[in-house]
py3Dmol code that shows the C-alpha trace and the ligand (Angstrom):
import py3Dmol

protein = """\
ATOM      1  CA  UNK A   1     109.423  65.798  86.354  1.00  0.00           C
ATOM      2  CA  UNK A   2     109.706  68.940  88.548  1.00  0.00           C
ATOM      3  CA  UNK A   3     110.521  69.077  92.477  1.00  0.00           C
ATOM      4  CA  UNK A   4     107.660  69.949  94.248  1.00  0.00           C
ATOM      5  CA  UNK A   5     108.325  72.717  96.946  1.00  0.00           C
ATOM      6  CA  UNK A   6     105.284  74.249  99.521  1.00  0.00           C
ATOM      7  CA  UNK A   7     105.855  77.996  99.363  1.00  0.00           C
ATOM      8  CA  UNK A   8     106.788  77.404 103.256  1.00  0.00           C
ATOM      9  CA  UNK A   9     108.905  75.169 102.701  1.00  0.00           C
ATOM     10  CA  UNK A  10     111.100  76.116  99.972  1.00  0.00           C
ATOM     11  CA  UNK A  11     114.533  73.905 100.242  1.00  0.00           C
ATOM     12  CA  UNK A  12     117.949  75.760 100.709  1.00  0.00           C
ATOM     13  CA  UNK A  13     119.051  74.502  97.121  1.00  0.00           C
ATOM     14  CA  UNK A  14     116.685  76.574  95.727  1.00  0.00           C
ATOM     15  CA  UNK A  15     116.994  79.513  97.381  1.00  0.00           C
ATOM     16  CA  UNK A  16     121.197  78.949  96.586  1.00  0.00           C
ATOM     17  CA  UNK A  17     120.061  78.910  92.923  1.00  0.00           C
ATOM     18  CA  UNK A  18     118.436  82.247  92.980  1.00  0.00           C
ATOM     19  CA  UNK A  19     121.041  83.774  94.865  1.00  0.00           C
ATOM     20  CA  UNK A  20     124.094  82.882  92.917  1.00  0.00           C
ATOM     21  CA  UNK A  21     122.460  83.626  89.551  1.00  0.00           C
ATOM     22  CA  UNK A  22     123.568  86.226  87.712  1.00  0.00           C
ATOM     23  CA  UNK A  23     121.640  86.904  84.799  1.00  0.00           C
ATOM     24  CA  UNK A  24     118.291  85.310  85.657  1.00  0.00           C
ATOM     25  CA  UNK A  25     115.042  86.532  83.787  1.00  0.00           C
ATOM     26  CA  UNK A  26     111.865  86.702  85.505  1.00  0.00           C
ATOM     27  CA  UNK A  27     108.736  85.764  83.051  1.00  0.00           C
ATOM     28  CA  UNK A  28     105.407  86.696  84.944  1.00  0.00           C
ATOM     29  CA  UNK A  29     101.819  86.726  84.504  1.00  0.00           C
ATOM     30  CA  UNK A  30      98.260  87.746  85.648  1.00  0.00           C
ATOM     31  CA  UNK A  31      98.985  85.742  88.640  1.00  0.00           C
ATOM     32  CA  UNK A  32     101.552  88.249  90.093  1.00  0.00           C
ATOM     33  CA  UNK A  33      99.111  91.106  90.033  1.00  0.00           C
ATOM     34  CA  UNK A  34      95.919  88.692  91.862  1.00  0.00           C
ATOM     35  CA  UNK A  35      97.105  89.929  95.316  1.00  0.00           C
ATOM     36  CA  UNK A  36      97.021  93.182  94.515  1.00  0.00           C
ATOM     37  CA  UNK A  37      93.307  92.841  93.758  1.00  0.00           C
ATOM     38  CA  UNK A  38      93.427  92.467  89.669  1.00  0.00           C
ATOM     39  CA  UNK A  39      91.331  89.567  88.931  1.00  0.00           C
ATOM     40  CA  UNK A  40      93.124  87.275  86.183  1.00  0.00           C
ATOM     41  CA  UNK A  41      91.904  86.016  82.812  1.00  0.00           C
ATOM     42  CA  UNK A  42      90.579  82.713  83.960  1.00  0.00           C
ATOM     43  CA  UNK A  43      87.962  84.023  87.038  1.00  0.00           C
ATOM     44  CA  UNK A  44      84.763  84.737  86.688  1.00  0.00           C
ATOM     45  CA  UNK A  45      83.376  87.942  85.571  1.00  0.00           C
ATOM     46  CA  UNK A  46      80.335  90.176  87.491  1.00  0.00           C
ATOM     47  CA  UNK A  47      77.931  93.457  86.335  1.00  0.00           C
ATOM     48  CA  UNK A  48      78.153  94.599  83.177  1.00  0.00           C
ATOM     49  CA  UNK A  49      80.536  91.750  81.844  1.00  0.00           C
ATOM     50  CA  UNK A  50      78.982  88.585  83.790  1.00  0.00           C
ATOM     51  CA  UNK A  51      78.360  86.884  80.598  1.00  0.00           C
ATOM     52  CA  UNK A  52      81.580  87.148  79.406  1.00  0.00           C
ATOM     53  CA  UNK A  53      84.838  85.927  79.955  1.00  0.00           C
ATOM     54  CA  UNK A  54      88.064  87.883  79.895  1.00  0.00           C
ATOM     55  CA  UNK A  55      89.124  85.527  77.213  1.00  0.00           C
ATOM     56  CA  UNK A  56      85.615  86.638  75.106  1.00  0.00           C
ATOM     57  CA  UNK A  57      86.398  90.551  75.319  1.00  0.00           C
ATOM     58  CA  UNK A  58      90.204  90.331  74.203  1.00  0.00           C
ATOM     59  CA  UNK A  59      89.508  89.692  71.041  1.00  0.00           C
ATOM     60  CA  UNK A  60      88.911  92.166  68.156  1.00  0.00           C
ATOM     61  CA  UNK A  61      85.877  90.402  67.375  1.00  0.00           C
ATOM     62  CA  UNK A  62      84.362  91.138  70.224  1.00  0.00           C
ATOM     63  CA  UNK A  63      85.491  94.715  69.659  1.00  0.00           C
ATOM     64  CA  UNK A  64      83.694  95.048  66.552  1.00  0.00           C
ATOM     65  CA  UNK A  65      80.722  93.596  67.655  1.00  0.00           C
ATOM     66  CA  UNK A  66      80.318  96.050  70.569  1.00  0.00           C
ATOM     67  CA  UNK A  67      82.612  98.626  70.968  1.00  0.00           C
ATOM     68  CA  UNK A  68      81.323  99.811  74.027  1.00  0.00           C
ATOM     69  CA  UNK A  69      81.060  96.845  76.136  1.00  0.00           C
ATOM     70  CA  UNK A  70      84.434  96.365  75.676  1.00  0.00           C
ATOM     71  CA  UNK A  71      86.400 100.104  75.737  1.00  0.00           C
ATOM     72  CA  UNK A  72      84.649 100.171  79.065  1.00  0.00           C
ATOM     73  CA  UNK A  73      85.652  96.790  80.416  1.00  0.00           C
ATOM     74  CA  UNK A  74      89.047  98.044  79.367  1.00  0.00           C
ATOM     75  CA  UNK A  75      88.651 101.748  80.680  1.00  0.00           C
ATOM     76  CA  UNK A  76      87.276  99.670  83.938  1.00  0.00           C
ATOM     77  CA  UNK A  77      90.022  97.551  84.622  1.00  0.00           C
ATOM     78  CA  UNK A  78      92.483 100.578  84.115  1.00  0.00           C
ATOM     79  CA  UNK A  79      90.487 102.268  86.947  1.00  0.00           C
ATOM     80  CA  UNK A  80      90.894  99.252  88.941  1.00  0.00           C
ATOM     81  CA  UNK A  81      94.731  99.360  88.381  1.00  0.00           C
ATOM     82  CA  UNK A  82      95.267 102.628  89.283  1.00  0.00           C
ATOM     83  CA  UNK A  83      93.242 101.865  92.729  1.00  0.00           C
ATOM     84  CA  UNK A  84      95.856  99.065  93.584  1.00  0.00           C
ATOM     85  CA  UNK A  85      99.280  98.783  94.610  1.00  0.00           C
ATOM     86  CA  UNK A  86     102.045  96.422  94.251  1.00  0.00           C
ATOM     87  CA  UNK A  87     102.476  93.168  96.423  1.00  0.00           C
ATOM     88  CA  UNK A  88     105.198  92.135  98.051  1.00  0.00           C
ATOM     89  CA  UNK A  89     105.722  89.395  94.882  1.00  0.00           C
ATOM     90  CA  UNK A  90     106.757  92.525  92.897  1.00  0.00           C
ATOM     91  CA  UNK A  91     108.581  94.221  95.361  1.00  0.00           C
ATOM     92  CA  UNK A  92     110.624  91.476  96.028  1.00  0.00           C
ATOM     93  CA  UNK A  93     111.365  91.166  91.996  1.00  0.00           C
ATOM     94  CA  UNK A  94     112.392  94.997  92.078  1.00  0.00           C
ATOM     95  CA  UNK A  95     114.470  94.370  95.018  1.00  0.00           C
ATOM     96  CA  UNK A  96     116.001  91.206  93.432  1.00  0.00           C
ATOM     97  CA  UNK A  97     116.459  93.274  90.562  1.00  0.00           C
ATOM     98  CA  UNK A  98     118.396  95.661  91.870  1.00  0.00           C
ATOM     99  CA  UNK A  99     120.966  93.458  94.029  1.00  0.00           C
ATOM    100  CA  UNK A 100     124.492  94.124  93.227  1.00  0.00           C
ATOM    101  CA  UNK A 101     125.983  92.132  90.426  1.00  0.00           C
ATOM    102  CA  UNK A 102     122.491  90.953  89.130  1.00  0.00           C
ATOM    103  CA  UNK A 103     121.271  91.768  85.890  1.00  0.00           C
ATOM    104  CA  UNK A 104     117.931  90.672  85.809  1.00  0.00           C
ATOM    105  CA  UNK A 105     115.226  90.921  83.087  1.00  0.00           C
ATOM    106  CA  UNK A 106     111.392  90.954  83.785  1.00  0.00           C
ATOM    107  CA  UNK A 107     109.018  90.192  80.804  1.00  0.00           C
ATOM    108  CA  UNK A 108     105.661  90.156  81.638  1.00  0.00           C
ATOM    109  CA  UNK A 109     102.252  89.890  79.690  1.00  0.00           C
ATOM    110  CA  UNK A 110     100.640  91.944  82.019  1.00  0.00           C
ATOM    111  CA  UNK A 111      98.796  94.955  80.608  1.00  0.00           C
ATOM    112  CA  UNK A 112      99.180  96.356  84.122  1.00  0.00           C
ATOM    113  CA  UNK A 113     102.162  99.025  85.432  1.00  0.00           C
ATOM    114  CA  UNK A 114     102.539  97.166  89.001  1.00  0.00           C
ATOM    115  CA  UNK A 115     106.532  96.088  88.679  1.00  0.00           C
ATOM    116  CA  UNK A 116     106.812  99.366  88.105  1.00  0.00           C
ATOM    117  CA  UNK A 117     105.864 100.898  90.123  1.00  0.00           C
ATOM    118  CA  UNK A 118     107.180  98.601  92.509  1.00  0.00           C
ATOM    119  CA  UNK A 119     110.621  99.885  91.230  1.00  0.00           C
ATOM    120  CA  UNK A 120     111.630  97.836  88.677  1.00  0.00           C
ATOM    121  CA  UNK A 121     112.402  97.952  85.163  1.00  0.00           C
ATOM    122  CA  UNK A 122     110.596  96.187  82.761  1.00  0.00           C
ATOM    123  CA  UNK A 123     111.958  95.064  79.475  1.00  0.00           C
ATOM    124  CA  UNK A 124     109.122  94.350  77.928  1.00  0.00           C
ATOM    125  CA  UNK A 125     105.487  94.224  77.836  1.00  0.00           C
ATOM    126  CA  UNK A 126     104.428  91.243  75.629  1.00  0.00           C
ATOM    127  CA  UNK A 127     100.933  92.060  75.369  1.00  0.00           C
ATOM    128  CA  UNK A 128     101.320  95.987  75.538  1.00  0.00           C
ATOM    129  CA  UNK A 129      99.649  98.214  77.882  1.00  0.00           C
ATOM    130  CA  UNK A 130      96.303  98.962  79.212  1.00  0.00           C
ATOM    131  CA  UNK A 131      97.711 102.729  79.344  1.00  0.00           C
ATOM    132  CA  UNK A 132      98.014 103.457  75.698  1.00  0.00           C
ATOM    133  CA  UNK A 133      95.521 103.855  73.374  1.00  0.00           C
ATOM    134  CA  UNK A 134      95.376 104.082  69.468  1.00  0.00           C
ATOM    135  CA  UNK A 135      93.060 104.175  66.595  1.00  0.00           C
ATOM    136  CA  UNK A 136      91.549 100.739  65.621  1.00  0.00           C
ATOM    137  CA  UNK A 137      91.555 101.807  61.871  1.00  0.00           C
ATOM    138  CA  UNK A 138      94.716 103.940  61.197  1.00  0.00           C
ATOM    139  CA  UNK A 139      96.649 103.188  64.265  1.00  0.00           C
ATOM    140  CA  UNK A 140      97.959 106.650  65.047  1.00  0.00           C
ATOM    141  CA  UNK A 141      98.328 107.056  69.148  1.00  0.00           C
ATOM    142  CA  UNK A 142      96.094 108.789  71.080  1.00  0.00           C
ATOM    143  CA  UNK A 143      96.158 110.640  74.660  1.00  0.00           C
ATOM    144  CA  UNK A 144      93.306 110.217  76.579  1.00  0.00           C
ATOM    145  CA  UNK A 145      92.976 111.582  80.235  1.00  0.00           C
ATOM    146  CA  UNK A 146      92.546 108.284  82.959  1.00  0.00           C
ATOM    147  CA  UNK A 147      89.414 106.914  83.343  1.00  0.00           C
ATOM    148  CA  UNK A 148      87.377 107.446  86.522  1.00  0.00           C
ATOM    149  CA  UNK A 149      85.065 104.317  86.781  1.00  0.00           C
ATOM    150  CA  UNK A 150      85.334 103.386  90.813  1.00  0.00           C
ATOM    151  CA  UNK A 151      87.542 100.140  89.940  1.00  0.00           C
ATOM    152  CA  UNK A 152      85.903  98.019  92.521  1.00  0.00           C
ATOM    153  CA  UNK A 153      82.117  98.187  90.928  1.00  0.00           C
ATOM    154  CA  UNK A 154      81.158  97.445  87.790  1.00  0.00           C
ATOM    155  CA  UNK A 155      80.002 100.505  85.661  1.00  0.00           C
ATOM    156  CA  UNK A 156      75.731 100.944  85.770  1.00  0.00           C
ATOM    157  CA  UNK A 157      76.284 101.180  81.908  1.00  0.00           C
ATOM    158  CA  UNK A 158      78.500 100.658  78.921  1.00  0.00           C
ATOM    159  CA  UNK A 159      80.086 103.747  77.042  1.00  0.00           C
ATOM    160  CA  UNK A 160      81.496 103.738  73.821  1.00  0.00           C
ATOM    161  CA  UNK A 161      84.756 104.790  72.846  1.00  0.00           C
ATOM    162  CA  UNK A 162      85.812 107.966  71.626  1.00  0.00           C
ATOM    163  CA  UNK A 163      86.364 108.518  68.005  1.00  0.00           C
ATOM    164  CA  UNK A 164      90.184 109.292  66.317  1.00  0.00           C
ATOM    165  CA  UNK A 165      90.539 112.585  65.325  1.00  0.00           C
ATOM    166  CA  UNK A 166      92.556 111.565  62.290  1.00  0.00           C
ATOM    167  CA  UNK A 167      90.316 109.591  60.518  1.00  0.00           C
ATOM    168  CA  UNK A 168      87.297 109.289  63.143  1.00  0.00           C
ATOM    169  CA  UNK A 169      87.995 105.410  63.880  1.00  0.00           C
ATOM    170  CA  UNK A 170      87.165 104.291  67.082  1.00  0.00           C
ATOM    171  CA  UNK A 171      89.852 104.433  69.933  1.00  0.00           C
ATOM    172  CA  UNK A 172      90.868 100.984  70.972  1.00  0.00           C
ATOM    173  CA  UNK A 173      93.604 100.047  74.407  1.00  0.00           C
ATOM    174  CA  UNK A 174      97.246  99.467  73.675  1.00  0.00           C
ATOM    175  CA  UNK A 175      96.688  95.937  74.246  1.00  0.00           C
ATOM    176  CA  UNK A 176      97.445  92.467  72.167  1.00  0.00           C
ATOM    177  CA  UNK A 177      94.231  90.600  71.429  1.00  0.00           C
ATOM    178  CA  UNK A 178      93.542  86.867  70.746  1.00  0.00           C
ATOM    179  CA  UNK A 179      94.560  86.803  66.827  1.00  0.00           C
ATOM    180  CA  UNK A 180      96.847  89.799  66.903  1.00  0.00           C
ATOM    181  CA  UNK A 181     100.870  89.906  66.802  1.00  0.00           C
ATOM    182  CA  UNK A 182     102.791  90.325  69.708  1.00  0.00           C
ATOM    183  CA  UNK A 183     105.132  93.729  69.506  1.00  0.00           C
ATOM    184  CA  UNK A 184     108.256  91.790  67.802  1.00  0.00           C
ATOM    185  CA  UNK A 185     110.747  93.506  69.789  1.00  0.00           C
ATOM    186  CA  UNK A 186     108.959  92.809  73.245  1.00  0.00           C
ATOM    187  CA  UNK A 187     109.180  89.385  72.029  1.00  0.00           C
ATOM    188  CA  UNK A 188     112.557  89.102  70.455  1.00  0.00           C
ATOM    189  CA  UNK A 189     114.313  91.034  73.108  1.00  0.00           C
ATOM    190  CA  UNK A 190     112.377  88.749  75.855  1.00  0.00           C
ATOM    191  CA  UNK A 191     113.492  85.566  73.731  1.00  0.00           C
ATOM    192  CA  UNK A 192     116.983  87.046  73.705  1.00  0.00           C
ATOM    193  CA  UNK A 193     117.638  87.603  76.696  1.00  0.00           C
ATOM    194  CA  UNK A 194     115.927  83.713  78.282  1.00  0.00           C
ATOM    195  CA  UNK A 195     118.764  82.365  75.621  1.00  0.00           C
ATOM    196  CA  UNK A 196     121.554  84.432  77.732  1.00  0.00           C
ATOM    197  CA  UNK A 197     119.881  84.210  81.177  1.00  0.00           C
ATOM    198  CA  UNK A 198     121.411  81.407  83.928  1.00  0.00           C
ATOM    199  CA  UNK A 199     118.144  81.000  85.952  1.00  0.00           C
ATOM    200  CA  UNK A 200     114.710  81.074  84.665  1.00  0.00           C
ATOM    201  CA  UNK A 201     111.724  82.011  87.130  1.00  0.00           C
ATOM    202  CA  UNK A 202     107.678  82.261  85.597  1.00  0.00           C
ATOM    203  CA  UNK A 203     105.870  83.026  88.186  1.00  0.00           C
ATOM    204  CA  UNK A 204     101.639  83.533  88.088  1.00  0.00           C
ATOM    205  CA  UNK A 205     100.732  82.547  84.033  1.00  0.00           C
ATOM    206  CA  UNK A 206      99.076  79.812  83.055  1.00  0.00           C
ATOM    207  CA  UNK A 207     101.642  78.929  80.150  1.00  0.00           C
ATOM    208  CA  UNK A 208      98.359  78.649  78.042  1.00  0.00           C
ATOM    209  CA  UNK A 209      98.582  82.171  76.097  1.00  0.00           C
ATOM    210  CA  UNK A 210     100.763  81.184  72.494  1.00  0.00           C
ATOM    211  CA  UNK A 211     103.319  82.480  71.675  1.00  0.00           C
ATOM    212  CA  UNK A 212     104.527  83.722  75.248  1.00  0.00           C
ATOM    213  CA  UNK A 213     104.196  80.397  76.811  1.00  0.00           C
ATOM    214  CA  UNK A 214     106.818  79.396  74.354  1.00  0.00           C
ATOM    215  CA  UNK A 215     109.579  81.805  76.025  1.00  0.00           C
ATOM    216  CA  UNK A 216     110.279  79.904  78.677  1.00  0.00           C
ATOM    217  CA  UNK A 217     111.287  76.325  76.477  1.00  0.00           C
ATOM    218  CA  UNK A 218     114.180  78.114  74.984  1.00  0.00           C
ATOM    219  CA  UNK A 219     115.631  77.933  78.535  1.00  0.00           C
ATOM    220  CA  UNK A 220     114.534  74.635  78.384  1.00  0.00           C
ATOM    221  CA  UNK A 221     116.928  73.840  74.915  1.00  0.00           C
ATOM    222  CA  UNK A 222     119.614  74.965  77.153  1.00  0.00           C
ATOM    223  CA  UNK A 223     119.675  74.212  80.215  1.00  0.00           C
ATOM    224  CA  UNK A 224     119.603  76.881  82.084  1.00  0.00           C
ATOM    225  CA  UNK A 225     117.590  76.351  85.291  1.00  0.00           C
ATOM    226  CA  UNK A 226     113.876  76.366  85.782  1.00  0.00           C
ATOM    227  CA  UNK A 227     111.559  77.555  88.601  1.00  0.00           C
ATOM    228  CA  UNK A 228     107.677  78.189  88.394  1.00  0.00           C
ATOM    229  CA  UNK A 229     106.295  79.864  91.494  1.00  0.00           C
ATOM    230  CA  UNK A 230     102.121  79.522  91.064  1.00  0.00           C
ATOM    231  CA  UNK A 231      99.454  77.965  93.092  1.00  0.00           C
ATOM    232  CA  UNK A 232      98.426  75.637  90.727  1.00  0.00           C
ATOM    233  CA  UNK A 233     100.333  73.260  88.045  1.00  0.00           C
ATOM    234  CA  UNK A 234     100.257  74.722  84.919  1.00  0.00           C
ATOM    235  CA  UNK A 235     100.712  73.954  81.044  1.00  0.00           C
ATOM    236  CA  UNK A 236     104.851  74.889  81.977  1.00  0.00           C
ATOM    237  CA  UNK A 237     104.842  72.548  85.156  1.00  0.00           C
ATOM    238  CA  UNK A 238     106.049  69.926  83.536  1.00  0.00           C
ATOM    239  CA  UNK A 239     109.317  71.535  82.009  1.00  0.00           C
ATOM    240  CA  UNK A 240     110.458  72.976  85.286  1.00  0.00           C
ATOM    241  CA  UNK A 241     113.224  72.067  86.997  1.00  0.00           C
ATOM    242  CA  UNK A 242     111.415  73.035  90.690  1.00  0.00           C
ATOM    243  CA  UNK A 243     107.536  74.413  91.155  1.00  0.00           C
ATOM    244  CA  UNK A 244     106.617  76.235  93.959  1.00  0.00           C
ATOM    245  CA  UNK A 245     103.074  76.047  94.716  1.00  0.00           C
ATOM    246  CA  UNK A 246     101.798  78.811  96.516  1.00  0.00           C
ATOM    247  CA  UNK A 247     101.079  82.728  95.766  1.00  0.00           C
ATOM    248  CA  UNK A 248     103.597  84.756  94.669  1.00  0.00           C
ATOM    249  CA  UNK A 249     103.188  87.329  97.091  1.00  0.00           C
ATOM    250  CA  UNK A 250     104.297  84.714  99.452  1.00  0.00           C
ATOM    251  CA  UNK A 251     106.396  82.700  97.654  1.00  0.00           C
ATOM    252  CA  UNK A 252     108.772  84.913  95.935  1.00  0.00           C
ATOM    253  CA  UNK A 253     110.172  87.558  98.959  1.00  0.00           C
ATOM    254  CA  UNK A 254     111.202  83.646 100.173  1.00  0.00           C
ATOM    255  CA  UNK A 255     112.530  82.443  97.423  1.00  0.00           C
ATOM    256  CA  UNK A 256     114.776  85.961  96.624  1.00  0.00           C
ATOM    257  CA  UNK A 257     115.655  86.673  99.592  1.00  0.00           C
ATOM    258  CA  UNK A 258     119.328  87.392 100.241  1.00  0.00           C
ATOM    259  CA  UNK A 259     121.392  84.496 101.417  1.00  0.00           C
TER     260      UNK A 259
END
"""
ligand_1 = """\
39
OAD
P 95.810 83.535 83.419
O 94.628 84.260 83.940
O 95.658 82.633 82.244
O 96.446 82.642 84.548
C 96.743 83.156 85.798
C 97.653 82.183 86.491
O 98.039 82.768 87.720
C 97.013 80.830 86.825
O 97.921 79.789 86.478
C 96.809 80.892 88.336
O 96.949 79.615 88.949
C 97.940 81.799 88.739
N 97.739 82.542 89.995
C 96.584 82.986 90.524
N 96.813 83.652 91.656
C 98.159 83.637 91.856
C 99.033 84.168 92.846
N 98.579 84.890 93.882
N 100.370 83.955 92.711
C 100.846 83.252 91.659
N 100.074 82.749 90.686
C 98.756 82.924 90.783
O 96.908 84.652 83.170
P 98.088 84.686 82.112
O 98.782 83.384 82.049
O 98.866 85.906 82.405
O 96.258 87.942 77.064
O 97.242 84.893 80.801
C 97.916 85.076 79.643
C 97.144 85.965 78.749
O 95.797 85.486 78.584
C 96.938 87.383 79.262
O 98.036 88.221 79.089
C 95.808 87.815 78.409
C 94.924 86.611 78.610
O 93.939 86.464 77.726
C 95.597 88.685 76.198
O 94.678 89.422 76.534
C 96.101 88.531 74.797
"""
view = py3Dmol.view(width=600, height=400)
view.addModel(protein, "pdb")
view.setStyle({"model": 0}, {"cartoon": {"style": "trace"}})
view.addModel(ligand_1, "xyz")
view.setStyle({"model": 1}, {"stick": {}})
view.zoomTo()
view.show()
């Protein structure tokens, strides 16, 4: 069973671990990005999409079935990102990150760009990236300007995506869906580097996603030091070593600070 820490109250132990690891990787989720103002998979949806839930639009199901209800909840949320910034959750994994004599690894499966542009480097981007876009039929990349929905209100109406001018497919987001494989190097170069890492941290997923909720057991088969910062217990709780419980934006500049 885990130790149970208040984000307040996190004990000097902890903090010790953090500071005098190495090589930890940080393993993060839609949670990170929630105090930036980018609702996560599990809330409930308004306008356009109010039927839905996030989990019903990633899906290429859903994608066949109406194209256009889902490019724009896609093109939407991409809006929304660019409208937000980072919290202080990512800028204190940036800062972490870039401590001398720490070489530290974020994985995320967020779709989003906000470690980045908090400053740090991301290895890899397990479900891809809300910023890319490619042909649903013959997969060949394509460039498309940013969207200009105002993030914050739902669209008055759905739009369809453009077509590929290869082959005249429709234009689907860079994103994994439900069903689909994972890019095998994010995921092998992720799973690599939790087998070399000393410290472990998954902060803001809720470990229910296959196969990325599997990452953070092969720490487990070794060893090495677990630590899950979220508000709520999760399908991981129970493997950690220490849970947090409180937002990461609160949570984590405590937890990395330097000692
Ligand atoms: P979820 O939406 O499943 O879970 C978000 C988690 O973040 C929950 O455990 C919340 O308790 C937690 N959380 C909320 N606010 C937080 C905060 N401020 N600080 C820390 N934690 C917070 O998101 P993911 O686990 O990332 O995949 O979802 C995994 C995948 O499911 C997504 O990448 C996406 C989705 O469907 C695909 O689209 C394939």
């Amino acid at each position: 069973m885990p130790a149970v820490h208040a984000a307040g109250q996190i004990p000097d132990d902890v903090v010790r671990l953090v500071a005098e690891s190495r090589r930890p990787v940080v393993l993060t989720g839609a949670g990170i990005s929630a105090e930036s103002g980018v609702p996560t998979f599990r809330e409930v949806q308004t306008g356009l999409w109010e039927r839905f839930s996030a989990q019903d639009l990633a899906t290429p199901e859903a994608f066949e079935a109406d194209p256009a209800l889902v490019w724009t909840w896609y093109r939407w949320r991409q809006s929304l990102i660019r409208a937000v910034e980072p919290n202080p959750g990512h800028h204190a994994i940036a800062q972490w990150q870039q401590r001398d004599g720490v070489e530290l690894t974020v994985s995320t499966q967020n779709v989003d760009d906000l470690h980045e542009r908090a400053g740090a480097a991301v290895l890899a981007h397990l479900h891809g990236s809300i910023f890319a876009h490619r042909c649903y039929e013959c997969g060949i990349p394509a460039q498309l300007p940013d969207a200009e929905y105002d993030g914050f209100e739902s669209p008055p109406e759905a739009e369809g995506p453009p077509q590929c001018e290869h082959c005249g497919g429709w234009i689907r987001p860079g994103v994994v869906w439900f069903g689909e494989m994972l890019p095998a190097d994010a995921f092998e170069q992720t799973a690599a580097a939790v087998r070399a890492a000393d410290l472990v941290l998954v902060a803001g997923t809720s470990g229910i996603v296959q196969p990325a909720a599997s990452l953070p057991l092969l720490a487990l088969e070794r060893g090495t030091p677990l630590i899950e910062v979220n508000p709520e217990e999760t399908e991981l709780s129970e493997v950690m070593d220490h849970c947090v419980r409180g937002l990461s934006g609160d949570a984590l500049p405590t937890l990395v600070r330097s000692r």
